[in-house]
C-alpha positions in Angstrom: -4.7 8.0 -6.1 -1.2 9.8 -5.4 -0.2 10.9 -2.1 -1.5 14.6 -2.6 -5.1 13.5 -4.0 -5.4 11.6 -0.7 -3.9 15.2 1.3 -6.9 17.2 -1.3 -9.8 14.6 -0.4 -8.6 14.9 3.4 -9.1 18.3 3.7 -12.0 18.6 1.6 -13.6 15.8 3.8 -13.0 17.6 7.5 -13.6 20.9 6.5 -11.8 21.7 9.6 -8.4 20.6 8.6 -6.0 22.7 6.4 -4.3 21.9 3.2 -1.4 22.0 5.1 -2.9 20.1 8.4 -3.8 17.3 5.9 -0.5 17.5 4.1 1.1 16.9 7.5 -0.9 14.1 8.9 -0.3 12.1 6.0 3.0 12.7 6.3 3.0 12.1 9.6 1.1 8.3 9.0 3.6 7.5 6.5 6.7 8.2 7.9 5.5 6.4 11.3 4.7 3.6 8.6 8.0 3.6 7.0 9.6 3.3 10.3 7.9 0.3 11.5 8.3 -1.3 8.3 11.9 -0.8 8.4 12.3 -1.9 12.7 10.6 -5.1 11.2 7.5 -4.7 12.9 4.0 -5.3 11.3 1.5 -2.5 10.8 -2.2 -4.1 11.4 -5.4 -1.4 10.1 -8.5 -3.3 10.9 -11.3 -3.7 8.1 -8.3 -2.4 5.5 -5.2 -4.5 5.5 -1.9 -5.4 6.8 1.4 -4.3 5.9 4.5 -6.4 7.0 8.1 -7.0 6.0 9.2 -10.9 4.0 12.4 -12.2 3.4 13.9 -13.4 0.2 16.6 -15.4 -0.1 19.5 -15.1 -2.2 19.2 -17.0 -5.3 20.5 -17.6 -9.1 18.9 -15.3 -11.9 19.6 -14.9 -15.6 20.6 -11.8 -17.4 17.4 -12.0 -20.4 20.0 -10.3 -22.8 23.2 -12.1 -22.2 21.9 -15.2 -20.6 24.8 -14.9 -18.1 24.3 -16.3 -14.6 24.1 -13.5 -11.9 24.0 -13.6 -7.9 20.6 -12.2 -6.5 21.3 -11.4 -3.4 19.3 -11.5 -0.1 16.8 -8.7 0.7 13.1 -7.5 2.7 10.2 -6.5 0.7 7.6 -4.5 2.2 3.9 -6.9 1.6 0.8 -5.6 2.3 -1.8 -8.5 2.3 -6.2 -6.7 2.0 -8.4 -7.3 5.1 -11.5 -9.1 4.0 -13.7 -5.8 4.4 -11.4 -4.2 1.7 -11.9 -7.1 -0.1 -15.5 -7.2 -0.3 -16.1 -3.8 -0.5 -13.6 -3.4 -3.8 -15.6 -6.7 -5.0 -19.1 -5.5 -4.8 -17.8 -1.7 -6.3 -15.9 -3.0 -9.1 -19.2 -5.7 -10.0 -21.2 -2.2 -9.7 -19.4 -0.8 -12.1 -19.1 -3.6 -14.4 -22.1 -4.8 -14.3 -24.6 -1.9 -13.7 -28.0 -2.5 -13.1 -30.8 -2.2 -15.2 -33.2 0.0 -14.8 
């Protein structure tokens, strides 16, 4: 799903909100995202997942064509780690769909 399916299926959900209402909030919700992220905070949505920030270290790495030794240097990666209700509910749809039942 890209960013404007999920503005489309908003506004087609709450028939109330705009193309460009939805388009906004989702904007909105992402940038507030990006921001915490970035301040280092963690971003907790209950029965979906959690989004926070790890560190990696610098380290040693190998150029694959040259072999060559190069310096990797330190950085944050944003990690987003499922709630167990996401994980159960992408469990039990993706059985459904592998395994359909008989009729």
């Amino acid at each position: 799903m890209t960013r404007s399916d999920l503005v489309e299926e908003l506004a087609a959900r709450f028939g109330q909100l705009t193309l460009r209402d939805a388009e906004f909030a989702v904007k909105a919700i992402l940038d507030a995202m990006n921001d915490a992220l970035a301040r280092g905070h963690r971003i907790e949505v209950r029965g979906f997942g959690s989004f926070s920030v790890n560190y990696r270290p610098p380290r040693q790495g190998r150029n694959p064509r040259t072999g060559d030794s190069v310096a990797i240097p330190e950085k944050r990666v944003p990690h987003f780690k499922p709630g167990k209700a996401l994980r159960e509910t992408v469990d039990l749809r993706t059985e459904e769909l592998l395994h359909p039942p008989h009729p």
